[in-house]
VEXSEPA-711904 format. One record per residue: residue number from 1; z, x, y of N, C-alpha, C in turn; chain. Coordinates in Angstrom, 3 decimals, m for minus. Example, Ala and Ser with C-alpha at 12.3 -4.5 7.8 and 13.67 -1.06 7.14 Angstrom:
! VEXSEPA-711904
{1 {7.800 13.190 m5.690} {7.800 12.300 m4.500} {7.800 13.200 m3.300} A}
{2 {7.080 12.850 m2.250} {7.140 13.670 m1.060} {7.870 12.900 0.030} A}
! end
This chain:
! VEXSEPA-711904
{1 {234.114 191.828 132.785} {234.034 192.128 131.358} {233.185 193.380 131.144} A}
{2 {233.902 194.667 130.372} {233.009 195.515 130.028} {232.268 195.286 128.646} A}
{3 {230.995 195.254 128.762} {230.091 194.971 127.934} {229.095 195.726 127.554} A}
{4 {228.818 196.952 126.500} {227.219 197.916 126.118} {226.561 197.526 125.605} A}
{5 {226.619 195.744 124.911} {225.790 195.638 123.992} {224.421 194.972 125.107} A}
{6 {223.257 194.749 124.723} {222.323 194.636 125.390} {221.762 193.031 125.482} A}
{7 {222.057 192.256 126.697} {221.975 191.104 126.384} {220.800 190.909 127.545} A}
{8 {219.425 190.253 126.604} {217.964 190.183 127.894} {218.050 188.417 128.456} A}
{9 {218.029 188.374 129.480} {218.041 187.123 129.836} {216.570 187.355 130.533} A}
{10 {215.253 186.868 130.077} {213.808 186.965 130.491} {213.744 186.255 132.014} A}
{11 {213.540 186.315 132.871} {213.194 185.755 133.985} {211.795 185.016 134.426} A}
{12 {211.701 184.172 132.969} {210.458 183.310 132.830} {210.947 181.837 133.030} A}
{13 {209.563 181.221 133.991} {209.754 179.969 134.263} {210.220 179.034 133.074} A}
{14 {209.072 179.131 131.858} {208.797 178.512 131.223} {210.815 178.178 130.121} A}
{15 {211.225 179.782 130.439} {212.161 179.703 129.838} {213.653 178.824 130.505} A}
{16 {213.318 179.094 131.475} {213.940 178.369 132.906} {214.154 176.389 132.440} A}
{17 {212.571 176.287 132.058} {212.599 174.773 132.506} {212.561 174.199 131.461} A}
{18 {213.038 174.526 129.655} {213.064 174.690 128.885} {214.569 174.737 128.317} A}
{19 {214.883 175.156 128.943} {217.162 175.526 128.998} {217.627 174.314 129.804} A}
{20 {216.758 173.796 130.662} {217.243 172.623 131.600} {217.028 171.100 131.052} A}
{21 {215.590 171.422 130.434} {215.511 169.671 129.066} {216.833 169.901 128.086} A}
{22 {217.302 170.853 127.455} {218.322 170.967 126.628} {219.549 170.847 127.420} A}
{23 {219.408 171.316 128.656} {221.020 170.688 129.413} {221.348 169.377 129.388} A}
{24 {220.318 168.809 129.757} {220.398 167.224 130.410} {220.846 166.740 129.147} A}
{25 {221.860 165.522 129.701} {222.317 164.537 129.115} {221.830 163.788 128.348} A}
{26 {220.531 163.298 129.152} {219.372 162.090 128.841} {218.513 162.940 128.257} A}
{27 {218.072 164.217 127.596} {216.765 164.488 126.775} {217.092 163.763 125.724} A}
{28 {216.444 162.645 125.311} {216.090 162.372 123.805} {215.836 163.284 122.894} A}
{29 {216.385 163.045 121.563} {216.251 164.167 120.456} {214.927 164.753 119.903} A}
{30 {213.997 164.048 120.010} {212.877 164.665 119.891} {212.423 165.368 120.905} A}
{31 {212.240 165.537 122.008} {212.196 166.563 123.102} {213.638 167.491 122.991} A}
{32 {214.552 167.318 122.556} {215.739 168.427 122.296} {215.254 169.533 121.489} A}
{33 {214.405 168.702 120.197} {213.912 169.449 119.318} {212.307 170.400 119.794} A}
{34 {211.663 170.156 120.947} {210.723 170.611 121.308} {211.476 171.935 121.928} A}
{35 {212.501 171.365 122.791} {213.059 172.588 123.577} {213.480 173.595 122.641} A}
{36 {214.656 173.024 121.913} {214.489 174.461 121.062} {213.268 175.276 120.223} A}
{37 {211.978 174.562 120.053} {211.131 175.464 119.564} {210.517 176.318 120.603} A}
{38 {210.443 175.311 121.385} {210.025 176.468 122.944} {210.806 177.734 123.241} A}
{39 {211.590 177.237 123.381} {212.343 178.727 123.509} {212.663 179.537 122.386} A}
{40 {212.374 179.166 121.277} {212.275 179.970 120.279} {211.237 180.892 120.257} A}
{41 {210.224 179.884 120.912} {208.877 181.027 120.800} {208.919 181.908 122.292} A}
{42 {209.018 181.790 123.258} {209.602 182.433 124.640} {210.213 183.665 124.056} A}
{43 {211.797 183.132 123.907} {212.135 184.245 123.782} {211.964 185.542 122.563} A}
{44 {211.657 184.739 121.652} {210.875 185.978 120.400} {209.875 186.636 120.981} A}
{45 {208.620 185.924 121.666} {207.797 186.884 122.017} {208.526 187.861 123.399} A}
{46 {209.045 187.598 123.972} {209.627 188.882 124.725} {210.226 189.499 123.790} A}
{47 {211.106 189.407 122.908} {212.050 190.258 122.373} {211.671 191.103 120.972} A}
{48 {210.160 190.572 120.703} {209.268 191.843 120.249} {208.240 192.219 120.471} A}
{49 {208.306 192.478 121.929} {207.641 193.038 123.355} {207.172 194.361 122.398} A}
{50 {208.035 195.086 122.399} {208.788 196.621 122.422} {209.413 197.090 120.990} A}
{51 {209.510 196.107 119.976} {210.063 196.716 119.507} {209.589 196.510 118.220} A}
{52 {207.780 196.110 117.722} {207.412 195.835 116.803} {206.622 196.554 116.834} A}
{53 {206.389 197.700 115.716} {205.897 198.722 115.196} {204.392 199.138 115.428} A}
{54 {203.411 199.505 116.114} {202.200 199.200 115.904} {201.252 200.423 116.018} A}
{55 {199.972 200.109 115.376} {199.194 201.888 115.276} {197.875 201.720 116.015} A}
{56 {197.290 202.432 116.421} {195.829 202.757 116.763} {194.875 201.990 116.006} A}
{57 {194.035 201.559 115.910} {193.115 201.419 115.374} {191.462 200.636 116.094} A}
{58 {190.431 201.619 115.796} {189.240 201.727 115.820} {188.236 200.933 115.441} A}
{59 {187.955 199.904 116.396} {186.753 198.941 115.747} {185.358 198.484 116.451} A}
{60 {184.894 198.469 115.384} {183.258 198.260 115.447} {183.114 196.250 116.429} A}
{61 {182.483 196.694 117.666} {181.906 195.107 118.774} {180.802 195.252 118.487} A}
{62 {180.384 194.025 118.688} {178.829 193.707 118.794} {177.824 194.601 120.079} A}
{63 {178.620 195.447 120.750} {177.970 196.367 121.572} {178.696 197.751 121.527} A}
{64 {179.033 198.312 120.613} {179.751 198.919 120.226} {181.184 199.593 119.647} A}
{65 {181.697 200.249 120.080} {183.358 200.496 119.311} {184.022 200.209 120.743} A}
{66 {185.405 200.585 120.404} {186.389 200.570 120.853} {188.086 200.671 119.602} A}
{67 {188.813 201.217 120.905} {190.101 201.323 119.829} {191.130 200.764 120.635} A}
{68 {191.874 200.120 119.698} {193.011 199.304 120.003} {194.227 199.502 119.510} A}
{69 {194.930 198.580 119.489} {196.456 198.659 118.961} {196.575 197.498 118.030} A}
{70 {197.185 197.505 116.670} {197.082 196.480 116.029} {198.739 196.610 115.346} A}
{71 {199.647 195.538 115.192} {200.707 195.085 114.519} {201.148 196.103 112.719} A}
{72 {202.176 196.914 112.653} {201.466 197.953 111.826} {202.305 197.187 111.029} A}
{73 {201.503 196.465 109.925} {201.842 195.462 108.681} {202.899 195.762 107.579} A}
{74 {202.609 197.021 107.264} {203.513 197.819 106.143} {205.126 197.834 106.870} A}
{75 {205.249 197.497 107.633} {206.787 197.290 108.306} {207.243 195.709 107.926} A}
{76 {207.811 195.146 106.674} {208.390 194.108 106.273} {209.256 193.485 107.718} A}
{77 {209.140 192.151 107.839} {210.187 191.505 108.558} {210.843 190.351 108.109} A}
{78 {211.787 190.123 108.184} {212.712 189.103 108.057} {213.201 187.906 108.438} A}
{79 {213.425 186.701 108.911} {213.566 185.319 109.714} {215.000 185.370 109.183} A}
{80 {215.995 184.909 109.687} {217.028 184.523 109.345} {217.246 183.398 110.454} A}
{81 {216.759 182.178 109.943} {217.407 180.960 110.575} {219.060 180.840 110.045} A}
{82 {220.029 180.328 111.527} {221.007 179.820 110.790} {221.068 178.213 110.991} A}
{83 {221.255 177.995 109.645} {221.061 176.313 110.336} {221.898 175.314 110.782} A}
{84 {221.853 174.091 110.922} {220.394 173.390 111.498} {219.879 173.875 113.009} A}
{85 {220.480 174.419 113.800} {219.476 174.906 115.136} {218.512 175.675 115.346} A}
{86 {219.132 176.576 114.416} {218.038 178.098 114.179} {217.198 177.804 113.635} A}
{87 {217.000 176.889 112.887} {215.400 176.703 112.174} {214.557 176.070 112.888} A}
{88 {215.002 175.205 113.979} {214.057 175.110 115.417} {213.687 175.925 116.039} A}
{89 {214.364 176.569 116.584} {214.237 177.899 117.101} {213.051 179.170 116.082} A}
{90 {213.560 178.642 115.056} {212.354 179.815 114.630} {210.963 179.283 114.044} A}
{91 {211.085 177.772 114.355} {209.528 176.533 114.237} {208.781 177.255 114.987} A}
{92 {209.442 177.356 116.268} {208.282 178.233 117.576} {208.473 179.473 117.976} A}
{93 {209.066 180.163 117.040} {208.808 181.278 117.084} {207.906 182.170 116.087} A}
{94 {207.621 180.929 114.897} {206.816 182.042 114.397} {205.302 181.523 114.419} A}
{95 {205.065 181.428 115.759} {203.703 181.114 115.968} {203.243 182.509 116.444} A}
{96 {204.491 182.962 117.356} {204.053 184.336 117.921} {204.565 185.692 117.105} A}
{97 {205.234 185.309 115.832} {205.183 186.452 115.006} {204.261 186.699 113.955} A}
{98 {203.963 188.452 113.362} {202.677 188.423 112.342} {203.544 188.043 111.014} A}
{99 {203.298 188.968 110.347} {203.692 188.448 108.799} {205.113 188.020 108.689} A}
{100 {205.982 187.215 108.372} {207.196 187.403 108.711} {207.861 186.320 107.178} A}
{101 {209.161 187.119 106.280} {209.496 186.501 104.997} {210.608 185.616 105.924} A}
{102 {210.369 183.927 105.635} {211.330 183.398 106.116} {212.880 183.040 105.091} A}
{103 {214.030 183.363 105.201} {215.085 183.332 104.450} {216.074 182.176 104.966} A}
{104 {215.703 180.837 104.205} {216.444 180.086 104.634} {217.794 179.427 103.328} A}
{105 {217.890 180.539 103.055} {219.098 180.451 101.932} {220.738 181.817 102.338} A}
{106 {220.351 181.607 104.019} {221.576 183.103 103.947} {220.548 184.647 104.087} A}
{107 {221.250 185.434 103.653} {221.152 186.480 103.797} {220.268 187.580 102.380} A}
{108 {219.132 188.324 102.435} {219.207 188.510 100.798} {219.433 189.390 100.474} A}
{109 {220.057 189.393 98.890} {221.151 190.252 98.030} {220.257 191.800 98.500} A}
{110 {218.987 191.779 98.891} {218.648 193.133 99.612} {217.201 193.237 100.014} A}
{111 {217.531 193.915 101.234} {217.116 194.263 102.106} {217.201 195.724 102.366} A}
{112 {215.277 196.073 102.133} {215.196 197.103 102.208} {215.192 198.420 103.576} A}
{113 {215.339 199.160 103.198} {215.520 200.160 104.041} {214.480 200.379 105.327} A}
{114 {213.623 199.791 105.527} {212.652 200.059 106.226} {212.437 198.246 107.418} A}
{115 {212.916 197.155 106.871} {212.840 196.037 107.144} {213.466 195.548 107.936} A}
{116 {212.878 195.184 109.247} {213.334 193.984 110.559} {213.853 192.859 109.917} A}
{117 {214.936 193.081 111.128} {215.212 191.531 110.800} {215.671 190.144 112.252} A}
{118 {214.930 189.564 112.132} {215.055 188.531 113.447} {216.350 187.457 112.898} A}
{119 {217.549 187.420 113.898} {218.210 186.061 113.379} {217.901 185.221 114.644} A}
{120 {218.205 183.772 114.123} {218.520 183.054 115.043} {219.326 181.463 115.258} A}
{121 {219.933 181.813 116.449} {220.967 181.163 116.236} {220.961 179.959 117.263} A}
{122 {221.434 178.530 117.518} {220.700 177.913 118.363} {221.930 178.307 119.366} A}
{123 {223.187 178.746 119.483} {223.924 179.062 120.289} {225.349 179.894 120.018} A}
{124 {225.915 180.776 120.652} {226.491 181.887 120.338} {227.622 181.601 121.206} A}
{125 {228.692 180.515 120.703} {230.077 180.197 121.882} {231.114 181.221 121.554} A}
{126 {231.834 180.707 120.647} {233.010 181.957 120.426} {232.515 183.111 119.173} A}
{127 {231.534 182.906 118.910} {230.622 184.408 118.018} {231.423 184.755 116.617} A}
{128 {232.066 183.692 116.633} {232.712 184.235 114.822} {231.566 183.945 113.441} A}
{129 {230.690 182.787 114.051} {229.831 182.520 113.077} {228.755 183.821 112.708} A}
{130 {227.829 184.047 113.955} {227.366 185.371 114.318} {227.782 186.687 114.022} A}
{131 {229.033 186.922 113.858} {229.659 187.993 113.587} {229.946 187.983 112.024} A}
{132 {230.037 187.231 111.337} {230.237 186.900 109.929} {228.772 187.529 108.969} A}
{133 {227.666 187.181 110.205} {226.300 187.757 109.296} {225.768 188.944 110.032} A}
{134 {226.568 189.705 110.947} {226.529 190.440 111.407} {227.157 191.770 110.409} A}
{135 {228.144 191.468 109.960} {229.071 192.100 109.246} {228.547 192.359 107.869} A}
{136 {227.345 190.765 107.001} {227.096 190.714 105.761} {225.932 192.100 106.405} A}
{137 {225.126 192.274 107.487} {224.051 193.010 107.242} {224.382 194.770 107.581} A}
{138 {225.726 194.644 108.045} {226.250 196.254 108.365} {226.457 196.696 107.145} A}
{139 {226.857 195.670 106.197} {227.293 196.201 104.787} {226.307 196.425 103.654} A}
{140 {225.374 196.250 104.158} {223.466 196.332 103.367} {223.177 197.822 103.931} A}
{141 {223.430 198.140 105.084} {223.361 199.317 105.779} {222.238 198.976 106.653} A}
{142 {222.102 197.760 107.377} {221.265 197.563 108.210} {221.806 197.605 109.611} A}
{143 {220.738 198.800 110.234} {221.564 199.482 111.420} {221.096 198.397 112.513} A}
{144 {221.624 198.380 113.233} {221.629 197.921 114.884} {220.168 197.302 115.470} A}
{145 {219.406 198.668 115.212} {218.040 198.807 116.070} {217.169 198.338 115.367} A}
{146 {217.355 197.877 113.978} {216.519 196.800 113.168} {217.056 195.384 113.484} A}
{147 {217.445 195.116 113.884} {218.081 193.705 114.056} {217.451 193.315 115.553} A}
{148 {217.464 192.170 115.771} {216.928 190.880 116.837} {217.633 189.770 116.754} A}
{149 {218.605 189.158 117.731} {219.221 188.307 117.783} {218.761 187.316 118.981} A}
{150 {218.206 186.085 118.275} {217.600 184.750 118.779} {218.463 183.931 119.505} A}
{151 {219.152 183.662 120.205} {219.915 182.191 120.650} {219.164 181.435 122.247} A}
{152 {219.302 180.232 121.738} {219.347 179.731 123.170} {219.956 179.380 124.365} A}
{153 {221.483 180.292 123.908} {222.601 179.964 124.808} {223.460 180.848 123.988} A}
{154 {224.045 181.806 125.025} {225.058 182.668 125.086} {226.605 182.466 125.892} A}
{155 {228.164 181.827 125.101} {228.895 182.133 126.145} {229.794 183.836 126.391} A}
{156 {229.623 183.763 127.479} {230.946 185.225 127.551} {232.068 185.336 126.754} A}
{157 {232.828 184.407 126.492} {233.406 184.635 125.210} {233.121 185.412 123.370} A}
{158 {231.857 184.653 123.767} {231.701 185.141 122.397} {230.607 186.723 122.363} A}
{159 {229.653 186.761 123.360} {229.213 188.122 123.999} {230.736 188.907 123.699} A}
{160 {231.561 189.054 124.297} {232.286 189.761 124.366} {232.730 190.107 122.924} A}
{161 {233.072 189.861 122.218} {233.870 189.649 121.000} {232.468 190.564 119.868} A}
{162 {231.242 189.877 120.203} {230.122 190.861 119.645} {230.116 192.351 120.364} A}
{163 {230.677 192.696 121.537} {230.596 194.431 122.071} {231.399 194.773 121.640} A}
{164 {232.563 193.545 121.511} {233.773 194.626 120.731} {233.110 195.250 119.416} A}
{165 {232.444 194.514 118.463} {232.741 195.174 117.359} {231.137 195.476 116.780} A}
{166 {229.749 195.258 117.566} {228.425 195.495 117.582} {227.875 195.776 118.709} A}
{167 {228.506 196.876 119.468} {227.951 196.860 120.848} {226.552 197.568 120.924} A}
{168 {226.282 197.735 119.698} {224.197 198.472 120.244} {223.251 196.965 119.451} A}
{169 {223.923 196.021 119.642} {223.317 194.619 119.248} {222.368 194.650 120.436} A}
{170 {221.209 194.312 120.219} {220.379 193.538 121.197} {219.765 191.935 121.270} A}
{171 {220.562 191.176 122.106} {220.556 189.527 122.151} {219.441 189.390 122.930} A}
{172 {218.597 188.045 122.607} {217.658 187.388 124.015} {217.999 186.314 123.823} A}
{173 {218.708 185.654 124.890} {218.792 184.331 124.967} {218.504 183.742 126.713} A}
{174 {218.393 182.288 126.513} {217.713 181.519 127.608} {219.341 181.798 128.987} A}
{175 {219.700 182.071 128.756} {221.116 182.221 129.513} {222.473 182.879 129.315} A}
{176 {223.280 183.103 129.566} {224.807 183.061 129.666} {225.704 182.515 130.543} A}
{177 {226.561 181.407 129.446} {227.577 180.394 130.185} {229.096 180.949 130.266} A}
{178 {229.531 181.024 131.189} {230.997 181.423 131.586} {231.914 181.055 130.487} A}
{179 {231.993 180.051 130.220} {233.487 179.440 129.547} {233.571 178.433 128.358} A}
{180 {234.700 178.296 127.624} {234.425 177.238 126.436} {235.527 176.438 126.827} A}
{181 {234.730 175.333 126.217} {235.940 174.161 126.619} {237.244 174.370 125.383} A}
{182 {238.315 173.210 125.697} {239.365 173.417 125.209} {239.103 173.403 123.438} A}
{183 {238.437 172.898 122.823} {237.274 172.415 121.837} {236.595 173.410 121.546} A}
{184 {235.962 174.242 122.247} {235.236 175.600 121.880} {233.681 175.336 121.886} A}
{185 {233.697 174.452 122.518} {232.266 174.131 123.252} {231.766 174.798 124.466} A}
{186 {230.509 175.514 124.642} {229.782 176.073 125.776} {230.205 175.037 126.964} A}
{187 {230.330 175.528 128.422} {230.545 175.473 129.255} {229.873 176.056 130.551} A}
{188 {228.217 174.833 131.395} {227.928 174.027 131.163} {227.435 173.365 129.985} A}
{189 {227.092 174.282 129.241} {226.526 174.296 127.664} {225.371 173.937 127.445} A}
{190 {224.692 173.464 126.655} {223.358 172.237 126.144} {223.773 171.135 125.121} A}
{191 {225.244 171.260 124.764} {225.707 170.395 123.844} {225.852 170.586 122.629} A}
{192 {226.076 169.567 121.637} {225.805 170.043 120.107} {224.549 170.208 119.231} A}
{193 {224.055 170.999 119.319} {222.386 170.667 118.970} {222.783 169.494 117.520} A}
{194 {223.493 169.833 116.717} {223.551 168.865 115.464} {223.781 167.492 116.306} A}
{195 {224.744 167.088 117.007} {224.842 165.662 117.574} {223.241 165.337 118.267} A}
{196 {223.232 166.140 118.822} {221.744 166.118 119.897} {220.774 165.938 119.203} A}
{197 {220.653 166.691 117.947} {219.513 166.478 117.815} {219.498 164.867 116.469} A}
{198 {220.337 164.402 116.377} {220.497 163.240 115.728} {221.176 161.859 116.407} A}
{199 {220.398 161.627 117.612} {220.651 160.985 118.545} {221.908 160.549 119.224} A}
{200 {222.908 161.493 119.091} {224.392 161.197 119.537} {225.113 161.822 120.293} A}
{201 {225.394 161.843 121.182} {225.690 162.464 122.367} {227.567 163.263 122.339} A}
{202 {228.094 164.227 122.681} {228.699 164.813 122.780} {229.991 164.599 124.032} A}
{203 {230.971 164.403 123.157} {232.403 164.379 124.483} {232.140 165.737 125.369} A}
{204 {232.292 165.825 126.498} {231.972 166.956 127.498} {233.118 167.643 127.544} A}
{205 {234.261 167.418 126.849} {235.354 168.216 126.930} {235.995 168.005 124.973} A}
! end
């Protein structure tokens, strides 16, 4: 598959063993729901490593100065949970973000010119959902390199279908799964987070 859009798969334990409680069959829903905040917060803090705005600044220690780097505030950011997964996902993620407006009504009528925006999604199979608010924020004129896309599971199917038509997207997710079932379910997957996380388990095909 030729693919430009930029997809980070972190090579952290924590993220590792975290994707594997959400595989299993047997995680009970309240640890389903831990996993996705875990990796909500994992992968957000890698994925604004680099790319959250920040300035110099000069301060007075109890043994003198020093200058540092501090989070440069006047840069608005955005949460876009989609729900119900994404709002797990962004429980633990915004422990490790600074100021951040959470929007759990969609998308808003505007968004200014200067403003990040983090989505997140608890999984990205065939990407039509993803691509639907992908499309509402191209049409705001929100470019590429303001955007952050959250999931905890990526399949190639639906990766693909996002290069076709957002290929300077940049994704972090805990993985990428080969295939969808006949159903359009990830393949090995983590399941349905909605069944999962309301104690009911998922046909595997």
């Amino acid at each position: 598959m030729v693919m430009s859009l930029k997809v980070v798969v972190p090579p952290h334990p924590l993220i590792s063993h975290w994707l594997t409680v959400l595989r299993s069959s047997e995680t009970p829903p309240a640890l389903y729901a831990t996993g996705l905040e875990e990796l909500g917060k994992w992968l957000t803090y890698e994925a604004i490593r680099e790319w959250l705005p920040q300035r110099k600044e000069k301060v007075i220690t109890q043994q003198g100065s020093a200058e540092g780097t501090v989070i440069e505030s006047s840069v608005p950011l955005i949460s876009l949970p989609l729900l119900p997964g994404g709002l797990h996902l962004w429980n633990g993620a915004r422990t490790v973000l600074p100021n951040t407006q959470i929007c759990l009504q969609g998308i808003p009528e505007k968004i200014r010119s200067n403003e990040g925006v983090i989505i997140f999604i608890d999984q990205i199979a065939d990407g039509e959902r993803i691509l639907e608010v992908l499309i509402k924020l191209e049409e705001q004129k929100v470019e590429a390199k303001r955007i952050r896309l959250i999931t905890a599971l990526a399949a190639t199917p639906g990766l693909k279908i996002l290069a076709e038509r957002f290929p300077a997207i940049t994704i972090h997710c805990a993985c990428i799964d080969p295939d969808l079932s006949t159903n359009g379910c990830i393949i090995p997957g983590i399941g349905d987070p909605v069944l999962r996380l309301n104690s009911r388990t998922t046909d595997p095909d």
